[in-house]
DRENDO-1510 file (C-alpha; in Angstrom, 1 decimal, always signed):
<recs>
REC; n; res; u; v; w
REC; 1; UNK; +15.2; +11.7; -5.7 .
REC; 2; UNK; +14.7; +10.4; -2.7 .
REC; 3; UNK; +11.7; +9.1; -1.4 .
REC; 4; UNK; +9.6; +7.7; +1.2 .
REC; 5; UNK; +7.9; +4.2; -0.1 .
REC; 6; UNK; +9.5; +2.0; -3.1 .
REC; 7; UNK; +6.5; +0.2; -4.4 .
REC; 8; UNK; +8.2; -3.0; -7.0 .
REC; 9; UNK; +5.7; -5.2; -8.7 .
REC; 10; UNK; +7.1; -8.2; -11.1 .
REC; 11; UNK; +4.5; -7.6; -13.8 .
REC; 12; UNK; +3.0; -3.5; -15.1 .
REC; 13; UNK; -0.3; -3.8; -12.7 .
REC; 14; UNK; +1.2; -6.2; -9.9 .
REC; 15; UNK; +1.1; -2.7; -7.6 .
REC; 16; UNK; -2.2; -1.1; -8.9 .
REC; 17; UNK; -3.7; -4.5; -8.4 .
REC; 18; UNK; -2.7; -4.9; -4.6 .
REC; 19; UNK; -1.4; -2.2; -2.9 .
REC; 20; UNK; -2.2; +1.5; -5.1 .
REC; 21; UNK; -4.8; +1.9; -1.8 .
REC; 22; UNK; -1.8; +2.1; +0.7 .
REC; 23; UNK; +0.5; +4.1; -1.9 .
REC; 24; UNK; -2.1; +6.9; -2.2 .
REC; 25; UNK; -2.8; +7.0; +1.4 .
REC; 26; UNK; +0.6; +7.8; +2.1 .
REC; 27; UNK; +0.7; +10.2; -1.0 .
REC; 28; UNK; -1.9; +12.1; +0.8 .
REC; 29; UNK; -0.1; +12.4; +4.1 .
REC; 30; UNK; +3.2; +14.0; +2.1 .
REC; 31; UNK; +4.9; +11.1; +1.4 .
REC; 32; UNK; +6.8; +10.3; -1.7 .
REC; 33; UNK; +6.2; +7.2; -3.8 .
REC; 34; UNK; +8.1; +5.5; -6.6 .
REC; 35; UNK; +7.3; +2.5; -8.1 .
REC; 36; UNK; +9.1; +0.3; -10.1 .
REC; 37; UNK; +8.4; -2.9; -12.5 .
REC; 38; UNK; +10.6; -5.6; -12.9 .
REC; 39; UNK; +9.9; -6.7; -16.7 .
REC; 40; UNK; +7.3; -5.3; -19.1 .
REC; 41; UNK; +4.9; -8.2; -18.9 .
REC; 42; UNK; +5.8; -9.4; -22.4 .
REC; 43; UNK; +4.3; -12.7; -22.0 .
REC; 44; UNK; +0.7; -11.5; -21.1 .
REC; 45; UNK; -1.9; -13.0; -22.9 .
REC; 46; UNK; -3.7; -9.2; -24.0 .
REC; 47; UNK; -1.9; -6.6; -24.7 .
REC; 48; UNK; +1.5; -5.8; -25.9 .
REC; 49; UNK; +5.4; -4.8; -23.8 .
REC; 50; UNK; +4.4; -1.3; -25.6 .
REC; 51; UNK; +0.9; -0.9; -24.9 .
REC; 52; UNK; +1.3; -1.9; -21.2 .
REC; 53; UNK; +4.6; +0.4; -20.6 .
REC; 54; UNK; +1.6; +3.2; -21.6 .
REC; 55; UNK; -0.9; +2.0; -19.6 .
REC; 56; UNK; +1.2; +1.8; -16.9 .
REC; 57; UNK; +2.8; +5.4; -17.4 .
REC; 58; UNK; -0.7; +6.5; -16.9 .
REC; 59; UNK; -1.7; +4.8; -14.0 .
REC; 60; UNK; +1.5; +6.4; -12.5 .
REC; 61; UNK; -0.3; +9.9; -13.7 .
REC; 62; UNK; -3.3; +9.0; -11.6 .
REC; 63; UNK; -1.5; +8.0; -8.6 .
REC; 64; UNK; +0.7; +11.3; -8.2 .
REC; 65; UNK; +3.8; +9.1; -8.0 .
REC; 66; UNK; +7.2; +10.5; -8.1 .
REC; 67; UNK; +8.5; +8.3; -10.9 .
REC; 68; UNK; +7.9; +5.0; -12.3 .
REC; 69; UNK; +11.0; +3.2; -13.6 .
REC; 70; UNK; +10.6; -0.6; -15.2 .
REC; 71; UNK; +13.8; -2.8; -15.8 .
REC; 72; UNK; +13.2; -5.2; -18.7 .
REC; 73; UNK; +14.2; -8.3; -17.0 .
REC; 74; UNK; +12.6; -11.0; -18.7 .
REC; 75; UNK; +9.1; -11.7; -18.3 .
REC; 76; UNK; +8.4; -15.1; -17.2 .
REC; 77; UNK; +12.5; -16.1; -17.0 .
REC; 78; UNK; +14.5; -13.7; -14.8 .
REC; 79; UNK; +16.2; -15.3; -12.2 .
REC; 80; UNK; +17.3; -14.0; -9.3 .
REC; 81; UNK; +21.0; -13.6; -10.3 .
REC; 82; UNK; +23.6; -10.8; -9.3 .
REC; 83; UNK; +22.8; -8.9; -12.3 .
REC; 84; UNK; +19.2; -9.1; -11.7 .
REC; 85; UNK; +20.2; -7.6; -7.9 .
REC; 86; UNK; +22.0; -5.2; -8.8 .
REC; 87; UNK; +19.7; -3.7; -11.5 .
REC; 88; UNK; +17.5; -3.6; -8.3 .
REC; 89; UNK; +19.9; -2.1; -5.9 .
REC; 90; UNK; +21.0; +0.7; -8.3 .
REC; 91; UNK; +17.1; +1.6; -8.2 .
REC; 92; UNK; +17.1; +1.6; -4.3 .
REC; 93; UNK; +20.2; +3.3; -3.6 .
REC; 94; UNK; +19.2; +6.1; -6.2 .
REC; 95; UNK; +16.2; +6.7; -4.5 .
REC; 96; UNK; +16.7; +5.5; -0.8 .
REC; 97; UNK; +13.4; +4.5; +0.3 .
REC; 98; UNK; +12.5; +3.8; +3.8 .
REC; 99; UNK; +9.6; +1.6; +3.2 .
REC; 100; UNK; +9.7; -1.8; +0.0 .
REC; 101; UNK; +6.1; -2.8; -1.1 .
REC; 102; UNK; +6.8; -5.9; -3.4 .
REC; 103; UNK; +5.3; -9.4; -4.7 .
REC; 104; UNK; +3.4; -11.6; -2.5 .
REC; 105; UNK; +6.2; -14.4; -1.2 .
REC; 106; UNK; +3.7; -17.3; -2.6 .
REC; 107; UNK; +0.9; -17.2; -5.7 .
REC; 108; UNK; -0.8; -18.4; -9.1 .
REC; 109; UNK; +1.7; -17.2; -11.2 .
REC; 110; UNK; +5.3; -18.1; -10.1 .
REC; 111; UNK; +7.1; -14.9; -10.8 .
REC; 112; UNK; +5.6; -13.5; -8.0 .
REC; 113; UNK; +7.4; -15.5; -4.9 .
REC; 114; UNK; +10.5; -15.7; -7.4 .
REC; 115; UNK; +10.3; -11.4; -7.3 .
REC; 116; UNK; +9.6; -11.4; -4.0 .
REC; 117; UNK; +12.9; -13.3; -2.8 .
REC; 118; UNK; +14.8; -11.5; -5.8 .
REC; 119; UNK; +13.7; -8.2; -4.3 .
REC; 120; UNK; +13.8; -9.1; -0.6 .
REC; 121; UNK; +17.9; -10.3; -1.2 .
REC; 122; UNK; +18.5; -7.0; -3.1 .
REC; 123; UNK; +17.3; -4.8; -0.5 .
REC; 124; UNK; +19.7; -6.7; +1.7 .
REC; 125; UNK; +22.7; -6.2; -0.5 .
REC; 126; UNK; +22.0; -3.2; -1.0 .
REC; 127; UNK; +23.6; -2.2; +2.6 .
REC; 128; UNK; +26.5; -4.1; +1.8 .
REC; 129; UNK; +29.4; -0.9; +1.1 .
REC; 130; UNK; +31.7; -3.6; -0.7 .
REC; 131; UNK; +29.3; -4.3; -3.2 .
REC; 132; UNK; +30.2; -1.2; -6.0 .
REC; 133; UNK; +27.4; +0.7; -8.3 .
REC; 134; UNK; +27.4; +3.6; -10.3 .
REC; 135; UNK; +24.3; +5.7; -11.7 .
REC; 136; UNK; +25.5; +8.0; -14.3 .
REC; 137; UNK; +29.1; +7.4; -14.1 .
REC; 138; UNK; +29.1; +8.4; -10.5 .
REC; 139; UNK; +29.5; +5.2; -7.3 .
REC; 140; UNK; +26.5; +4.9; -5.2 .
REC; 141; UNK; +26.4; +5.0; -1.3 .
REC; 142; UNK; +25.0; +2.0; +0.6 .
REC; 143; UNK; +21.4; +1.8; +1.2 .
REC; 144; UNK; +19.6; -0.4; +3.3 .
REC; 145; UNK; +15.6; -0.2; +3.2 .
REC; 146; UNK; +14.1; +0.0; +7.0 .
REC; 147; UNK; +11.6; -2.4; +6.6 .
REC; 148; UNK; +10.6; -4.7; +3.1 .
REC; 149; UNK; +6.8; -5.6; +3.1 .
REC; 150; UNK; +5.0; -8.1; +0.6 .
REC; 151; UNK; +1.5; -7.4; -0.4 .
REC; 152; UNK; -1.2; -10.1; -0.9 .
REC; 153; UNK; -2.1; -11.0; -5.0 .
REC; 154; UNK; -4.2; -13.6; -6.2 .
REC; 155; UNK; -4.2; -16.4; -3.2 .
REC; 156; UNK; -4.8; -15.6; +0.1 .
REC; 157; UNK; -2.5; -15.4; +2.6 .
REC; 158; UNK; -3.2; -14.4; +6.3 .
REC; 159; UNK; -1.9; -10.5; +6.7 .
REC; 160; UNK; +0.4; -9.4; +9.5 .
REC; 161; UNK; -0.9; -6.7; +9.2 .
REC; 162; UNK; -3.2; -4.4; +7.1 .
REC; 163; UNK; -4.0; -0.7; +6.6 .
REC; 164; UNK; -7.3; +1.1; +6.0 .
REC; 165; UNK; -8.0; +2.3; +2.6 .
REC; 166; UNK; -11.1; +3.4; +2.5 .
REC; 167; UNK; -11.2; +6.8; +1.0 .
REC; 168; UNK; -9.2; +5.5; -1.7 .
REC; 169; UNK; -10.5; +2.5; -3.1 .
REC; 170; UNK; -12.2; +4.9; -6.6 .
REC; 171; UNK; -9.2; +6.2; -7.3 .
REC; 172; UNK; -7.3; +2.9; -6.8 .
REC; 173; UNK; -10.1; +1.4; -9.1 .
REC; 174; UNK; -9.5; +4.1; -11.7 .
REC; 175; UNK; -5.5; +2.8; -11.6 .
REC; 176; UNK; -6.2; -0.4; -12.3 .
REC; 177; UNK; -8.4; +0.5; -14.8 .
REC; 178; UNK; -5.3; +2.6; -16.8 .
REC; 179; UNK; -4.8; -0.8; -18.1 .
REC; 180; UNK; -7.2; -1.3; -20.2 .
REC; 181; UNK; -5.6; -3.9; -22.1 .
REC; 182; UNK; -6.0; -6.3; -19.3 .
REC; 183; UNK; -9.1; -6.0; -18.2 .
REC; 184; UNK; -13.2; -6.3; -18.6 .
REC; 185; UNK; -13.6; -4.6; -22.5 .
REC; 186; UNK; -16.6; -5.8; -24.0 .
REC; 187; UNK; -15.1; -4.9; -27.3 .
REC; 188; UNK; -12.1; -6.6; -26.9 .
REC; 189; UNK; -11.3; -9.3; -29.5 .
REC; 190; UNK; -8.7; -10.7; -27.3 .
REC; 191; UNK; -8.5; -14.4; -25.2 .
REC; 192; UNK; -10.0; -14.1; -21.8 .
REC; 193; UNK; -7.9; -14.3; -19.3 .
REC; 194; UNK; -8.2; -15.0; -15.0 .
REC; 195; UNK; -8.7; -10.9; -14.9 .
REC; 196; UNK; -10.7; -9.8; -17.7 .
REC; 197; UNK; -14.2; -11.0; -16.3 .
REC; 198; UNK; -16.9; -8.5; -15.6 .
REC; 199; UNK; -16.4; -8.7; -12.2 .
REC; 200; UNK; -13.0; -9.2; -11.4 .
REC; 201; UNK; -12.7; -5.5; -9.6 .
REC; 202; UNK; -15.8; -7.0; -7.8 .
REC; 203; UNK; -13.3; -9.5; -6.9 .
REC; 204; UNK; -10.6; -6.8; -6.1 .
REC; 205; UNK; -13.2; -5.2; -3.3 .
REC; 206; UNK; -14.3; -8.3; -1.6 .
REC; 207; UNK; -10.6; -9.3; -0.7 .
REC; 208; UNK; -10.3; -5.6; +0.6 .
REC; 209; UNK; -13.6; -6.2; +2.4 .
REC; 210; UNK; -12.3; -9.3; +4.1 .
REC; 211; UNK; -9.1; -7.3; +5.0 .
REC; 212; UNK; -11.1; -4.4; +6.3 .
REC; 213; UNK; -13.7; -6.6; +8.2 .
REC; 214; UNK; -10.6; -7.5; +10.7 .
REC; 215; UNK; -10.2; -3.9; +11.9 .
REC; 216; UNK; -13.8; -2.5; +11.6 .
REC; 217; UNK; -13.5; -0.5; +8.3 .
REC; 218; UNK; -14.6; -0.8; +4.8 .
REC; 219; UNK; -11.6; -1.5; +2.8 .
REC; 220; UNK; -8.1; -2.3; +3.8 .
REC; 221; UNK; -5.0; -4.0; +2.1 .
REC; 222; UNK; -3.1; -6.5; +3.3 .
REC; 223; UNK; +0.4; -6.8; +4.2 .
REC; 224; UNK; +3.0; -10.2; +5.3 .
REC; 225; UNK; +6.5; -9.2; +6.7 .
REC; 226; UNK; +9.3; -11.6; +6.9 .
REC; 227; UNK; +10.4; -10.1; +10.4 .
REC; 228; UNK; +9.1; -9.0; +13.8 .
REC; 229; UNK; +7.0; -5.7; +13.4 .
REC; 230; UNK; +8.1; -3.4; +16.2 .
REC; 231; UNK; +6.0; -0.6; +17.5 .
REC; 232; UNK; +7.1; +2.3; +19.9 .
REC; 233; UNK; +4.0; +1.1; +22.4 .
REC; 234; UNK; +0.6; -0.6; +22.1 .
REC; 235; UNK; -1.5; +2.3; +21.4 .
REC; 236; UNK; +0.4; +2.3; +18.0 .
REC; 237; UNK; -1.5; -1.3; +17.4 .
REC; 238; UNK; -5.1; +0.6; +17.8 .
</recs>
């Protein structure tokens, strides 16, 4: 299927957690959306590989994505390898998005600027015609993504650029909130964890807040590109 935007999180809730805003934006403007996760997030404190494949099935459900595909590397010890890359580039060149949401390139937890430099090289190789891959027995055709972006997670980083999400911050709320597992559950027997407070969405809308401040809206997300952003003319800056 091919699609617009290819949204890849390390972790099950990496995307809802930063970017869902953007991804149903574009939804409602007739793009298509995939997103895919790296490993299961086997190693998270609450929760199980199983329960949080669920949950995150769901919060595909609520998004209106296209498909939601997750690879199994390992949580916590993947490395960015050739046959991590190429589990990656299979995934892009079956698809063929234009647009690659993934990991912030720096954070808390370090699988997040490890899967951002693991995605960032894939998405490069993936143009490269000498390097062979099949999907279902058949060779896939080189496929270079236009532009790779990486969203912001738990430490701030300064935005290149950010984009008004207003209208959508409930629904991305009710994403996030698909995984139940992982967060605020006053009847949860499970050890607290960095997310689980009360008020981490409260959290969630102040750094939206901060983003949105910049260009005179509610909410926005934030977004860092490793390369110069080019626009046709300055009106498409406004």
């Amino acid at each position: 299927m091919k699609i617009d935007i290819l949204a890849i999180g390390v972790h099950p809730d990496d995307v809802e957690l930063s970017c869902t805003g953007t991804l149903l934006k574009h939804i409602s403007l007739g793009k298509k959306v995939g997103i895919l996760d790296l490993t299961l997030g086997e190693l998270g404190t609450r929760g199980s590989a199983e329960l949080r494949t669920k949950e995150a099935m769901a919060a595909a459900k609520i998004q209106g994505v296209a498909f939601r595909k997750q690879l199994q590397l390992k949580d916590g010890f993947f490395e960015n390898n050739e046959a991590s890359q190429r589990a990656i580039i299979e995934v892009i060149r079956e698809s063929q998005p234009e647009i690659i949401l993934c990991n912030a390139i720096s954070d808390r937890h370090p699988d997040h600027g490890r899967a951002a430099q693991l995605t960032a090289d894939a998405c490069f190789y993936s143009g490269l015609v000498k390097i062979e891959t099949l999907h279902n027995g058949s060779k896939q055709t080189a496929w270079r993504p236009k532009a790779v972006y990486h969203y912001i997670q738990d430490q701030y980083i300064k935005p290149d650029f950010v984009v008004d999400v207003t209208e959508f911050r409930d629904k991305k709320h009710e994403a996030i909130m698909a995984f139940s597992s992982q967060f605020y559950d006053p009847n949860s027997k499970e050890a607290e964890t960095p997310i689980s407070g009360k008020d981490f969405l409260d959290i969630v809308d102040a750094k939206m807040m901060i983003c949105g401040r910049s260009i005179g809206v509610k909410y926005a997300e934030g977004f860092t590109a490793s390369r110069y952003i080019g626009v046709k003319d300055l009106f498409d800056l406004l």
